[in-house]
C-alpha positions in Angstrom: -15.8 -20.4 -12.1 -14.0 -17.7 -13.9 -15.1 -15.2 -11.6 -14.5 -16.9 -8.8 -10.6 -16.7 -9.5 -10.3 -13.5 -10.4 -11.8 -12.4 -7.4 -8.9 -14.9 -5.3 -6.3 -13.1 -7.1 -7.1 -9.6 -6.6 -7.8 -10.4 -2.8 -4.2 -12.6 -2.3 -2.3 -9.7 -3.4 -4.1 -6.4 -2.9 -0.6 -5.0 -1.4 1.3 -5.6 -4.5 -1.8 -4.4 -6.7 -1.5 -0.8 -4.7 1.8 -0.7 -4.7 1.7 -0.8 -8.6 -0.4 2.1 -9.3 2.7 3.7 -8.1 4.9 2.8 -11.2 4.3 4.2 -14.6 5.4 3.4 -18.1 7.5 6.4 -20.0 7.8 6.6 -23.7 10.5 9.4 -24.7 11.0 10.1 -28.1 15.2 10.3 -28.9 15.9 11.7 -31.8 19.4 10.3 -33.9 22.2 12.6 -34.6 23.5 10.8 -37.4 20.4 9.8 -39.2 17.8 12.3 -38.2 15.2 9.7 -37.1 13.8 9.2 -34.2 13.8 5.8 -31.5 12.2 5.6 -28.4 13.2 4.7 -25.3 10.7 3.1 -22.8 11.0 2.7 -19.0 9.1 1.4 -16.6 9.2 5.1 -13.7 8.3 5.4 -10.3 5.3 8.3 -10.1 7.6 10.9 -8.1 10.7 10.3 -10.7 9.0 11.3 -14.1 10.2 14.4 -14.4 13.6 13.1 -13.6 13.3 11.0 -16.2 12.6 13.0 -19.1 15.0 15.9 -18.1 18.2 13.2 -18.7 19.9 13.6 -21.9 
């Protein structure tokens, strides 16, 4: 029975599925002025904006 759903997921929203290979999660190390240590910021990127991304300051 399991199977059986997973399978009617995938096929109700195969757009949405593609369209979401699109999008990538970014992980960019910031590093504190006052401290010295280091946070991270995560964002959730289109593919074609990465670099874009990671050159803001």
């Amino acid at each position: 029975m399991a199977k059986a759903a997973k399978t009617a997921i995938k096929s109700k929203d195969a757009k949405a599925a593609a369209e979401s290979k699109n999008w990538t999660k970014v992980v960019r190390a910031i590093k504190s002025p006052k401290t010295g240590a280091y946070t991270f910021k995560e964002s959730i990127v289109h593919k074609d904006k990465i670099k874009e991304f990671l050159a803001q300051k």
